[in-house]
N, CA, C, O and CB atoms as a CASP TS submission, in Angstrom:
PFRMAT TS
TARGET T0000
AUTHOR 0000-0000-0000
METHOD Language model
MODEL 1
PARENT N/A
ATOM      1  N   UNK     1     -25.511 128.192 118.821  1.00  0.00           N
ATOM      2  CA  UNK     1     -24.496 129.228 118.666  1.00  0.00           C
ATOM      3  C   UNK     1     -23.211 128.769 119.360  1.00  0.00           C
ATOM      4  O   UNK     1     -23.157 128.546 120.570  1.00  0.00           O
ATOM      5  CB  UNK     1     -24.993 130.592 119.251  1.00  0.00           C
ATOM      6  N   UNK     2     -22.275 128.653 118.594  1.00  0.00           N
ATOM      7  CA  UNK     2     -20.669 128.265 119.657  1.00  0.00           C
ATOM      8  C   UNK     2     -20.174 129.402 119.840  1.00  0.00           C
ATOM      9  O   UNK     2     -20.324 130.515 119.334  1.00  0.00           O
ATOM     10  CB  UNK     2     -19.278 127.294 118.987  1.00  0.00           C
ATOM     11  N   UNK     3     -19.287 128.762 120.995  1.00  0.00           N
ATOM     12  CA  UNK     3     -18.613 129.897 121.586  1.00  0.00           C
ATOM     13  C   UNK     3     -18.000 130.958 121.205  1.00  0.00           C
ATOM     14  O   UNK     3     -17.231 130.597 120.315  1.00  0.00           O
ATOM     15  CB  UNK     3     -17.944 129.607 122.117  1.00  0.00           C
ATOM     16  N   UNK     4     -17.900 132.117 121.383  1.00  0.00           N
ATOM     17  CA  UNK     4     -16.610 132.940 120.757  1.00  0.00           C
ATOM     18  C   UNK     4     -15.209 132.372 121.491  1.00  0.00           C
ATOM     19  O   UNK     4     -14.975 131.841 122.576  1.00  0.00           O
ATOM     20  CB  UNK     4     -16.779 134.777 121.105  1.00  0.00           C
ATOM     21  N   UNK     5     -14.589 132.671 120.599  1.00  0.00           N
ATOM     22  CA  UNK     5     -12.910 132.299 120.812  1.00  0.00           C
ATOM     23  C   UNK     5     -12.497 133.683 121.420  1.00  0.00           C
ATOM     24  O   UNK     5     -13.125 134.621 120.931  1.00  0.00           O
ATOM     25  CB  UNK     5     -11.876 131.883 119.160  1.00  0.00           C
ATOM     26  N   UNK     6     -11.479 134.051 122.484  1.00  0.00           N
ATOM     27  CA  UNK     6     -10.474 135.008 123.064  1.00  0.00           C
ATOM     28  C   UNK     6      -9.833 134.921 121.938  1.00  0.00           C
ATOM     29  O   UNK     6      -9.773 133.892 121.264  1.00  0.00           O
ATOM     30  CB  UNK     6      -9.651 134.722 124.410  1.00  0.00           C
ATOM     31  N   UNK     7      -9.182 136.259 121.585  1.00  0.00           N
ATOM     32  CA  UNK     7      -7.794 136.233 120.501  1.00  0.00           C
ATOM     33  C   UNK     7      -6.560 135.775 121.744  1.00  0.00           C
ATOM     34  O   UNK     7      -6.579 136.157 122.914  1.00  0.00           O
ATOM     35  CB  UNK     7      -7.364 138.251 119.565  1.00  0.00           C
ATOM     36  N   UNK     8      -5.636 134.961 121.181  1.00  0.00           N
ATOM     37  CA  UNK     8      -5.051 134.563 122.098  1.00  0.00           C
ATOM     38  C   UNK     8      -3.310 135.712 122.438  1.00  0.00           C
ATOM     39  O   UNK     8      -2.322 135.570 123.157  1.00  0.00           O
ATOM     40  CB  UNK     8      -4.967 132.901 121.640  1.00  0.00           C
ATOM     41  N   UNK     9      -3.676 136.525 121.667  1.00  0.00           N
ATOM     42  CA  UNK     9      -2.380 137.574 121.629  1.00  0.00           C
ATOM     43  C   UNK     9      -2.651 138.189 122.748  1.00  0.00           C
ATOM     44  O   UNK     9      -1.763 138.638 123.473  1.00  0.00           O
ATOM     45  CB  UNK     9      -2.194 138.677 120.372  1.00  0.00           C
ATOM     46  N   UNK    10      -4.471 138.315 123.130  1.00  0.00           N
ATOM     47  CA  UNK    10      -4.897 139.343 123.897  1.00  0.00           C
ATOM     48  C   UNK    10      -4.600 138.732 125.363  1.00  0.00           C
ATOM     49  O   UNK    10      -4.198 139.399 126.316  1.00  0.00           O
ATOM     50  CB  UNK    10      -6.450 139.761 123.566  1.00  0.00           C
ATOM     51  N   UNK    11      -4.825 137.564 125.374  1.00  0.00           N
ATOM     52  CA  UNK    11      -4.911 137.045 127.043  1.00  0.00           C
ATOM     53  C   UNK    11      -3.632 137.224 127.441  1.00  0.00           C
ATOM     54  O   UNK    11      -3.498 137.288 128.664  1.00  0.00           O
ATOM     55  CB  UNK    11      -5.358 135.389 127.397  1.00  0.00           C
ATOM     56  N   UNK    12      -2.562 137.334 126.735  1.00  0.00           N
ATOM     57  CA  UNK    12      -1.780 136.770 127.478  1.00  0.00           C
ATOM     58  C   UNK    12      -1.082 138.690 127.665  1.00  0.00           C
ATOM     59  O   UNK    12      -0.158 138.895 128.453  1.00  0.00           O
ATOM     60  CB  UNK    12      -0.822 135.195 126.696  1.00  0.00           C
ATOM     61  N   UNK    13      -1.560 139.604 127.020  1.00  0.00           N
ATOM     62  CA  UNK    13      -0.813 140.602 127.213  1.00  0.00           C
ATOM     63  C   UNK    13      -1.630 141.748 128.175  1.00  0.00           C
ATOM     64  O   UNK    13      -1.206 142.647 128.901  1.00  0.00           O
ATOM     65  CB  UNK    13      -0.378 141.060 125.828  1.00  0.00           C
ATOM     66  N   UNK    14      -2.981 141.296 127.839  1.00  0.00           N
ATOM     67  CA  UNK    14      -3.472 142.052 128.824  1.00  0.00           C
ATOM     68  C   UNK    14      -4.375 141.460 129.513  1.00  0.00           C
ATOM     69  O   UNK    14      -4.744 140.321 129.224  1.00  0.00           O
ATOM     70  CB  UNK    14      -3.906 143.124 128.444  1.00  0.00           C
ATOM     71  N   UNK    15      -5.027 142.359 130.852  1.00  0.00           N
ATOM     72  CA  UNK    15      -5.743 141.227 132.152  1.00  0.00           C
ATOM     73  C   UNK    15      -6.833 142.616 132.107  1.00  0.00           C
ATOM     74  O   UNK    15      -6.626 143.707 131.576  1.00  0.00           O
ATOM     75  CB  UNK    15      -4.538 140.678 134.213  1.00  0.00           C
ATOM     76  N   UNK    16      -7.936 142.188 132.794  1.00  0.00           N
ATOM     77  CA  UNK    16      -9.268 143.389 133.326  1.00  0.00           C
ATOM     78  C   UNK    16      -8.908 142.988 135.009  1.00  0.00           C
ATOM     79  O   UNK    16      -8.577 141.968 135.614  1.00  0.00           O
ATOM     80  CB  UNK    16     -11.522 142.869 132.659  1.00  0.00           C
ATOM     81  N   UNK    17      -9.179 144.409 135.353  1.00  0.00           N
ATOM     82  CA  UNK    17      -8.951 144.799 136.599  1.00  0.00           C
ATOM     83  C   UNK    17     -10.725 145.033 136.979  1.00  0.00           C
ATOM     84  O   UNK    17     -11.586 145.589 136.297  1.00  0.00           O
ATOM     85  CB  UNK    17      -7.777 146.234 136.667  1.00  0.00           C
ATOM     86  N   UNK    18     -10.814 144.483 138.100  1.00  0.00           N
ATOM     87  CA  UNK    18     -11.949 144.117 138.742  1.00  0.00           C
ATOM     88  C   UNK    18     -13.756 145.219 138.539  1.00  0.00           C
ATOM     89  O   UNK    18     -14.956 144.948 138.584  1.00  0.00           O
ATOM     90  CB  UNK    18     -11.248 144.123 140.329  1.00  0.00           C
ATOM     91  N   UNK    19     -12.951 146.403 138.329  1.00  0.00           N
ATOM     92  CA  UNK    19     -13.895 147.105 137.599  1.00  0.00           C
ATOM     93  C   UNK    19     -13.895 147.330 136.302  1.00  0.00           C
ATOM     94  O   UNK    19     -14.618 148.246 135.911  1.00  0.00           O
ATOM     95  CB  UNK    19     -13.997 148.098 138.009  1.00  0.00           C
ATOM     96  N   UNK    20     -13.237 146.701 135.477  1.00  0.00           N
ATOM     97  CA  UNK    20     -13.791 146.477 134.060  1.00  0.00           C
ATOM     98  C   UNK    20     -12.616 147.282 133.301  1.00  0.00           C
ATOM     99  O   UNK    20     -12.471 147.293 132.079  1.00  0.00           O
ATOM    100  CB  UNK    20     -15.507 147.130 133.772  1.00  0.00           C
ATOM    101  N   UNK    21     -11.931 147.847 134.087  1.00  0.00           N
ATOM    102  CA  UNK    21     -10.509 148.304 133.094  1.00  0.00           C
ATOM    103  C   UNK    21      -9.711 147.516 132.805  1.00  0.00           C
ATOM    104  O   UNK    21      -9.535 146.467 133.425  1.00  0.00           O
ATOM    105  CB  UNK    21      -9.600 149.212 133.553  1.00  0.00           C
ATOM    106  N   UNK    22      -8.810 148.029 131.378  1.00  0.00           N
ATOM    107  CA  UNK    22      -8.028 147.062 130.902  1.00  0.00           C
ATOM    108  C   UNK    22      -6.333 147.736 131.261  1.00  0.00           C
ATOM    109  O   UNK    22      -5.865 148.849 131.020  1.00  0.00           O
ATOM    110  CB  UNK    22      -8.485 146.781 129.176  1.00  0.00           C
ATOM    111  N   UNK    23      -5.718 146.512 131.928  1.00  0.00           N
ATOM    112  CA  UNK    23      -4.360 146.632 131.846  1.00  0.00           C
ATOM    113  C   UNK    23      -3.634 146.275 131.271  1.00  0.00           C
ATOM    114  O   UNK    23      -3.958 145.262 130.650  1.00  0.00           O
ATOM    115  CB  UNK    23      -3.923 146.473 132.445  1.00  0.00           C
ATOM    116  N   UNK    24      -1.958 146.874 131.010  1.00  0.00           N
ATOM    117  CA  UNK    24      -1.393 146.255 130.395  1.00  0.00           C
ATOM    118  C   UNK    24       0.150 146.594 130.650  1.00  0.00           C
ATOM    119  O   UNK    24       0.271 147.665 131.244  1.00  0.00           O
ATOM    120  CB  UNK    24      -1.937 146.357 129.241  1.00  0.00           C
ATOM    121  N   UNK    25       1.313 145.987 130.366  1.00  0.00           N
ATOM    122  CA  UNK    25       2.464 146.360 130.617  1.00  0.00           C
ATOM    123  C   UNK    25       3.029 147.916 130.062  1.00  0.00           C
ATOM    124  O   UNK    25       2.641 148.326 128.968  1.00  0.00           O
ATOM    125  CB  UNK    25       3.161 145.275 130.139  1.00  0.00           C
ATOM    126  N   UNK    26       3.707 148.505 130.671  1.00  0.00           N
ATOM    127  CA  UNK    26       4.251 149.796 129.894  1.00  0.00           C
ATOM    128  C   UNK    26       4.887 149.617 128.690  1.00  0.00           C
ATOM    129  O   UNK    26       5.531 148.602 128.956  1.00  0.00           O
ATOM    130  CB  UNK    26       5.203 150.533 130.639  1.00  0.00           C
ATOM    131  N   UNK    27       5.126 149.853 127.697  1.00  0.00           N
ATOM    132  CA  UNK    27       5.834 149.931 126.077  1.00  0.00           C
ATOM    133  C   UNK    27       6.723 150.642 126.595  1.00  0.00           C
ATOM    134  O   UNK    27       6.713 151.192 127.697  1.00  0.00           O
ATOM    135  CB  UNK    27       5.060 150.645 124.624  1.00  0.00           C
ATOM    136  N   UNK    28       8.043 150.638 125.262  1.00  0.00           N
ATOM    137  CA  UNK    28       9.208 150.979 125.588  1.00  0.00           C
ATOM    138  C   UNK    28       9.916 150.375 126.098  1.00  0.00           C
ATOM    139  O   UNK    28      10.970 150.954 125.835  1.00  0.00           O
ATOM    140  CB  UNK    28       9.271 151.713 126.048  1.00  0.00           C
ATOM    141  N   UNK    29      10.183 149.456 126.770  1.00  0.00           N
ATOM    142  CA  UNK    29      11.134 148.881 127.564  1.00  0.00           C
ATOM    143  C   UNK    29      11.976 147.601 127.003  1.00  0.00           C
ATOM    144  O   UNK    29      12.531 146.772 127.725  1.00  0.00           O
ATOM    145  CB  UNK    29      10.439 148.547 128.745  1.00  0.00           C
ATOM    146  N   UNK    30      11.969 147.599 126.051  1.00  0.00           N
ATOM    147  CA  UNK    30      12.362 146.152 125.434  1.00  0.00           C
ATOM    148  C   UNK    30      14.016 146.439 124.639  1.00  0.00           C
ATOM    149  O   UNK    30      14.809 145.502 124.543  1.00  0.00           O
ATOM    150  CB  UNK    30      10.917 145.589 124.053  1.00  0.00           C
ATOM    151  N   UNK    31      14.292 147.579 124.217  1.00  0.00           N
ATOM    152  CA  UNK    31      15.372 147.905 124.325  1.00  0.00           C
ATOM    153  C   UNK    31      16.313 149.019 123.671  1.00  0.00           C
ATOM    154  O   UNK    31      16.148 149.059 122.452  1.00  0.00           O
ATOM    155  CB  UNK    31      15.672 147.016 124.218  1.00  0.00           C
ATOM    156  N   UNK    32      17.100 149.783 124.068  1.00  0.00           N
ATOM    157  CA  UNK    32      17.734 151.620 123.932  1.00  0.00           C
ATOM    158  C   UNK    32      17.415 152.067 125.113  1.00  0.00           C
ATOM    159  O   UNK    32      17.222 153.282 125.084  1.00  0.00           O
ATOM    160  CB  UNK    32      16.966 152.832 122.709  1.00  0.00           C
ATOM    161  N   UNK    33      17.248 151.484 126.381  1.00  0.00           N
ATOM    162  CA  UNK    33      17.890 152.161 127.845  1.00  0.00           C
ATOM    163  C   UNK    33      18.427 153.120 127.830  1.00  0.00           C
ATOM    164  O   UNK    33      17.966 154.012 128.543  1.00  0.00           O
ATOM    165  CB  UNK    33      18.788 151.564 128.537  1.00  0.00           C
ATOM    166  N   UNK    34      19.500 153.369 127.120  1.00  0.00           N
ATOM    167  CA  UNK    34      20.581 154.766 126.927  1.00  0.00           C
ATOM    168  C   UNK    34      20.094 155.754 126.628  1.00  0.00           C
ATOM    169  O   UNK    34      20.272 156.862 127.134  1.00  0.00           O
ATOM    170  CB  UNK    34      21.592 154.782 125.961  1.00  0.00           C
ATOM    171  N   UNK    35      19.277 155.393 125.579  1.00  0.00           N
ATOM    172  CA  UNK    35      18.214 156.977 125.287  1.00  0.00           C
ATOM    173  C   UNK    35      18.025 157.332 126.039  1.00  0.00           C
ATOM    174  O   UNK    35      18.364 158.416 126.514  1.00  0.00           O
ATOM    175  CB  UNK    35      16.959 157.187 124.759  1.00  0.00           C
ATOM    176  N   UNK    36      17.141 156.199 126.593  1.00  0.00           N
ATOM    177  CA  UNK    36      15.907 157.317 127.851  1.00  0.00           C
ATOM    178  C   UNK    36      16.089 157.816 129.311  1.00  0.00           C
ATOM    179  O   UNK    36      16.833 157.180 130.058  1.00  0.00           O
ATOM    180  CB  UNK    36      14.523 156.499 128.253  1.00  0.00           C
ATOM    181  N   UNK    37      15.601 158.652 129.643  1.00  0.00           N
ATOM    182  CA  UNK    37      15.991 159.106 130.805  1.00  0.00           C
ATOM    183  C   UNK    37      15.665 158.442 131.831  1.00  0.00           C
ATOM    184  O   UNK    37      15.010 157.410 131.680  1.00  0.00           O
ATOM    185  CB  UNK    37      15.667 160.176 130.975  1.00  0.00           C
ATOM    186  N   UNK    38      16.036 158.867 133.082  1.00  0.00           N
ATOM    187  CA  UNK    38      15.957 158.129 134.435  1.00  0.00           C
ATOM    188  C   UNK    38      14.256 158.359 134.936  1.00  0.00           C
ATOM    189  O   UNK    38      13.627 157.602 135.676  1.00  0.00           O
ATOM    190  CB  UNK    38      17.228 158.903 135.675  1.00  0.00           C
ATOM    191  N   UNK    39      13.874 159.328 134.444  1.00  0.00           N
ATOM    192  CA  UNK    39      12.346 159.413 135.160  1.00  0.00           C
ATOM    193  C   UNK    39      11.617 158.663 134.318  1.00  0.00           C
ATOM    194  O   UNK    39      10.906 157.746 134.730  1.00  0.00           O
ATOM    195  CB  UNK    39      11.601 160.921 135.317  1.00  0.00           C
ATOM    196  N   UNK    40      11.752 159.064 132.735  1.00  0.00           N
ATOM    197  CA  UNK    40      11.242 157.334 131.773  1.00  0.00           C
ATOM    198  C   UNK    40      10.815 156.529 132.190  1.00  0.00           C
ATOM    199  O   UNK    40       9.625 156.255 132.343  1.00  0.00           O
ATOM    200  CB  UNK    40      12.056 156.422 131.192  1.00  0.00           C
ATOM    201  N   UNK    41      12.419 155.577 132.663  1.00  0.00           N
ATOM    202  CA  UNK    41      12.381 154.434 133.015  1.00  0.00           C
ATOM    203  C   UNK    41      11.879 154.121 134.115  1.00  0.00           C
ATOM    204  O   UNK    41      11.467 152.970 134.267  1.00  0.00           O
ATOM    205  CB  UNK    41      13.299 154.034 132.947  1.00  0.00           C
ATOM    206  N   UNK    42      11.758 155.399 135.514  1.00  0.00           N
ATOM    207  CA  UNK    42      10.971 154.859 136.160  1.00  0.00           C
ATOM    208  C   UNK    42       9.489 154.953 136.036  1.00  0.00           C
ATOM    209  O   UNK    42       8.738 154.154 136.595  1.00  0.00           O
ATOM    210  CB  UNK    42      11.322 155.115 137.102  1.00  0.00           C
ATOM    211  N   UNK    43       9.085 155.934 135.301  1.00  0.00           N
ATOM    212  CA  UNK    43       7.469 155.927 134.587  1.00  0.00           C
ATOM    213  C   UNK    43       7.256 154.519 133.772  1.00  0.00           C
ATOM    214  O   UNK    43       6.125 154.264 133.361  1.00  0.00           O
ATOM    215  CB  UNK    43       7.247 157.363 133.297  1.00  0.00           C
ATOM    216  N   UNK    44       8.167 153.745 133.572  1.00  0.00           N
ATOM    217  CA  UNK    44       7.319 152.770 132.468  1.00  0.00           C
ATOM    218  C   UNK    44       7.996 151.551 133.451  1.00  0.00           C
ATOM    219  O   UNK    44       8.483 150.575 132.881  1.00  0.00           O
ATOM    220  CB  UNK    44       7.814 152.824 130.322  1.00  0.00           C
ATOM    221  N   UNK    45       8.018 151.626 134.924  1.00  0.00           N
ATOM    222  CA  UNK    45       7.622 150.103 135.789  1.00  0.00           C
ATOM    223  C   UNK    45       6.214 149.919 135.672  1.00  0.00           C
ATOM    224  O   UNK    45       5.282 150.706 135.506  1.00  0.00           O
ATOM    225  CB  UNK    45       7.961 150.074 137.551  1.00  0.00           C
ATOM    226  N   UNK    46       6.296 148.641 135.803  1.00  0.00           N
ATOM    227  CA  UNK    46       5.359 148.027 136.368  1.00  0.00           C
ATOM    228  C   UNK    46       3.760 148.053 134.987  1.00  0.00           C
ATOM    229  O   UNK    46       3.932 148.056 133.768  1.00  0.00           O
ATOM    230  CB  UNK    46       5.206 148.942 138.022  1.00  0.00           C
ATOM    231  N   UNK    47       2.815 148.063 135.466  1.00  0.00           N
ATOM    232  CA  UNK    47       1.357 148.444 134.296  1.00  0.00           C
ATOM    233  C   UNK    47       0.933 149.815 134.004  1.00  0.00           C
ATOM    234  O   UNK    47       1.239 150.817 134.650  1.00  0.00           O
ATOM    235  CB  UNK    47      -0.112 147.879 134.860  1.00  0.00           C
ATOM    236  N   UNK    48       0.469 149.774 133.347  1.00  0.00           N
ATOM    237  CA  UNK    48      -0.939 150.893 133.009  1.00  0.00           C
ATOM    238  C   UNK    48      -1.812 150.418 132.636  1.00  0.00           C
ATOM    239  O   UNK    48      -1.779 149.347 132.030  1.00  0.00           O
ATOM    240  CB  UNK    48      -0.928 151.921 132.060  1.00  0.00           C
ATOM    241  N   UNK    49      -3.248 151.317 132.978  1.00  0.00           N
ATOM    242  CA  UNK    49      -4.580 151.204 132.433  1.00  0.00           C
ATOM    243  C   UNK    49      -4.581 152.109 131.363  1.00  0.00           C
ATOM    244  O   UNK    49      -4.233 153.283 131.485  1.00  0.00           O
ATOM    245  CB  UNK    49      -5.694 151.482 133.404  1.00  0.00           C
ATOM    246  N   UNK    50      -5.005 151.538 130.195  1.00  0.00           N
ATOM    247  CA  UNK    50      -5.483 151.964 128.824  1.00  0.00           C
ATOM    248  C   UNK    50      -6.729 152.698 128.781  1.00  0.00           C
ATOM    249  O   UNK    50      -7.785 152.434 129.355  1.00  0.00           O
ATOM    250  CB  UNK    50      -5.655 150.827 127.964  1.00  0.00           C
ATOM    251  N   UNK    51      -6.384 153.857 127.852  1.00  0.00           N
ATOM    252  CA  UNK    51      -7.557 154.889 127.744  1.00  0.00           C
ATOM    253  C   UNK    51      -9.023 154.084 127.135  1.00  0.00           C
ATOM    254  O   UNK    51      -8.945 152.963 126.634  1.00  0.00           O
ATOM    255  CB  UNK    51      -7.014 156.233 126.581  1.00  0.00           C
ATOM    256  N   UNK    52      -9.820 154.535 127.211  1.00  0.00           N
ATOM    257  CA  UNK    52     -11.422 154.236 126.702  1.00  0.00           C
ATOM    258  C   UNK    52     -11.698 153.996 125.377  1.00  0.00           C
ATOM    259  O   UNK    52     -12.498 153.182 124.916  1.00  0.00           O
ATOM    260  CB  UNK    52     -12.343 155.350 126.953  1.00  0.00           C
ATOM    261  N   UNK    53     -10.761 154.997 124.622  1.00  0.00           N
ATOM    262  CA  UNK    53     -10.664 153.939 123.261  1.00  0.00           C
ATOM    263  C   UNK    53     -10.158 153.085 122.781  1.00  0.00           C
ATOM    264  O   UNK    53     -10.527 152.773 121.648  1.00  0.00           O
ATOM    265  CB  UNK    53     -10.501 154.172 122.484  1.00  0.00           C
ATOM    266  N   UNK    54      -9.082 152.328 123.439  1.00  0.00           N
ATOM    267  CA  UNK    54      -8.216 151.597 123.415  1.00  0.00           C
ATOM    268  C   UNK    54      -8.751 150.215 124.070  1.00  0.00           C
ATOM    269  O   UNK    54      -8.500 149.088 123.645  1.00  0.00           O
ATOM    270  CB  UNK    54      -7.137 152.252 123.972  1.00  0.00           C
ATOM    271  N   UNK    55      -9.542 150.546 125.198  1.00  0.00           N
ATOM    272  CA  UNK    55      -9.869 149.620 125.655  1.00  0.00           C
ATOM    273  C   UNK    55     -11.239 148.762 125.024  1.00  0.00           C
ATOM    274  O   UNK    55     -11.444 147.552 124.926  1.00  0.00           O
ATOM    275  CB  UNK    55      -9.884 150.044 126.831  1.00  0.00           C
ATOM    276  N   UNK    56     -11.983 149.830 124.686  1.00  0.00           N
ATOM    277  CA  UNK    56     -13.088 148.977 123.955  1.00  0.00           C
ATOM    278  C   UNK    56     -12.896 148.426 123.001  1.00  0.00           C
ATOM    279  O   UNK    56     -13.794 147.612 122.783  1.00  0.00           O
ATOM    280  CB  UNK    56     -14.059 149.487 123.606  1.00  0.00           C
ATOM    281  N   UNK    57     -11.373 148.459 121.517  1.00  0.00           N
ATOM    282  CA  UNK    57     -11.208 147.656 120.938  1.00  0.00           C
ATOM    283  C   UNK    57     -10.576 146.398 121.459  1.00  0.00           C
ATOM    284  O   UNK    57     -10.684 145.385 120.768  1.00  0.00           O
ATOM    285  CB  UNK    57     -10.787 148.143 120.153  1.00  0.00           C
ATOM    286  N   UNK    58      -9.779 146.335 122.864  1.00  0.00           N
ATOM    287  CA  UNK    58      -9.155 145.009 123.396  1.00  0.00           C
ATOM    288  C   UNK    58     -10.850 144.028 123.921  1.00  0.00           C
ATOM    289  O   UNK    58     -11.107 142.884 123.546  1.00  0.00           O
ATOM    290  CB  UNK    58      -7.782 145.503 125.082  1.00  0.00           C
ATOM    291  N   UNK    59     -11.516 144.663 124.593  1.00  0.00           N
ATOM    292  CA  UNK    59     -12.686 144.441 125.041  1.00  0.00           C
ATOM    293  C   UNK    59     -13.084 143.282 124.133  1.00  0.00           C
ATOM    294  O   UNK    59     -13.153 142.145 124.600  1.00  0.00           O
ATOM    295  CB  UNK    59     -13.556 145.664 125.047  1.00  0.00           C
ATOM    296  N   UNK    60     -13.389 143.573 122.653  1.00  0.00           N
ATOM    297  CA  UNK    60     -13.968 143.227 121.682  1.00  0.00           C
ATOM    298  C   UNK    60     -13.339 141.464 121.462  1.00  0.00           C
ATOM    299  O   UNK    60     -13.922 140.385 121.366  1.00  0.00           O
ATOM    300  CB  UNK    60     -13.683 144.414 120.528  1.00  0.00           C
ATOM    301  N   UNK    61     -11.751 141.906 121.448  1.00  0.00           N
ATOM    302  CA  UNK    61     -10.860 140.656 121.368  1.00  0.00           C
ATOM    303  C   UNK    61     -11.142 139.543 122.757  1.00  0.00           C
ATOM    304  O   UNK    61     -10.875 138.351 122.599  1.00  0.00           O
ATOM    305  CB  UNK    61      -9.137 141.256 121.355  1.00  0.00           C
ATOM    306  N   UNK    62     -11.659 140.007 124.006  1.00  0.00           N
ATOM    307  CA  UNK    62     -11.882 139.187 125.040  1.00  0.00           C
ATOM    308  C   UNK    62     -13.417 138.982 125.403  1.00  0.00           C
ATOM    309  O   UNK    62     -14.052 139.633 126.233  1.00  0.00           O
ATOM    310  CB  UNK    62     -11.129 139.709 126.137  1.00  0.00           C
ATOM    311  N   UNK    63     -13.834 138.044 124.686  1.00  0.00           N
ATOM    312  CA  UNK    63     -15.182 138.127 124.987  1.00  0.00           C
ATOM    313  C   UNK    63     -16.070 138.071 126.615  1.00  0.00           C
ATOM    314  O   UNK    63     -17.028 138.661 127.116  1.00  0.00           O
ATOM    315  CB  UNK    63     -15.555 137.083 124.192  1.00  0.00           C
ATOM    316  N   UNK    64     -15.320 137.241 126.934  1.00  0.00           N
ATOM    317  CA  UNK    64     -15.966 136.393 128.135  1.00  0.00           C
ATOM    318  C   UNK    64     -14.747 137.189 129.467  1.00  0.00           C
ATOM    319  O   UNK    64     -14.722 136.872 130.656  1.00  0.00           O
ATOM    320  CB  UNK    64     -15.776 134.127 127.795  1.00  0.00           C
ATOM    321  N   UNK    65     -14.112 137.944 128.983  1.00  0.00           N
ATOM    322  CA  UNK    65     -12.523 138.285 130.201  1.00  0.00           C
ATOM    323  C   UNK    65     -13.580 139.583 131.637  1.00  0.00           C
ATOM    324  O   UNK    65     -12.978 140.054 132.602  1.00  0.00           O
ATOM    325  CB  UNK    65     -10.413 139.855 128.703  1.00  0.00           C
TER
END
């Protein structure tokens, strides 16, 4: 049996956090600043952890992560 392959879109956008959740950067931020408001922008620093359904389809894409 060979290996499964990682999708490689997946490694690089999202990481598992030590108990088995999946992170990932906040959306939105790439560009229309002006729209959004000041609490927005500070809600979408830094990561989030992805809900349970979301995560078991990234799961699927990282075999071995």
């Amino acid at each position: 049996m060979p290996k499964m392959k990682t999708k490689s879109g997946v490694k690089k956008r999202f990481s598992l956090t030590s108990s088995g959740k999946v992170r990932s950067n906040q959306s939105g931020k790439k560009h229309g600043m002006v729209k959004r408001t000041k609490s927005q922008l500070r809600n979408q620093r830094g990561t989030t952890i992805l809900n349970d359904a979301d995560a078991r389809i990234i799961k699927k894409f990282m075999p071995y992560g």
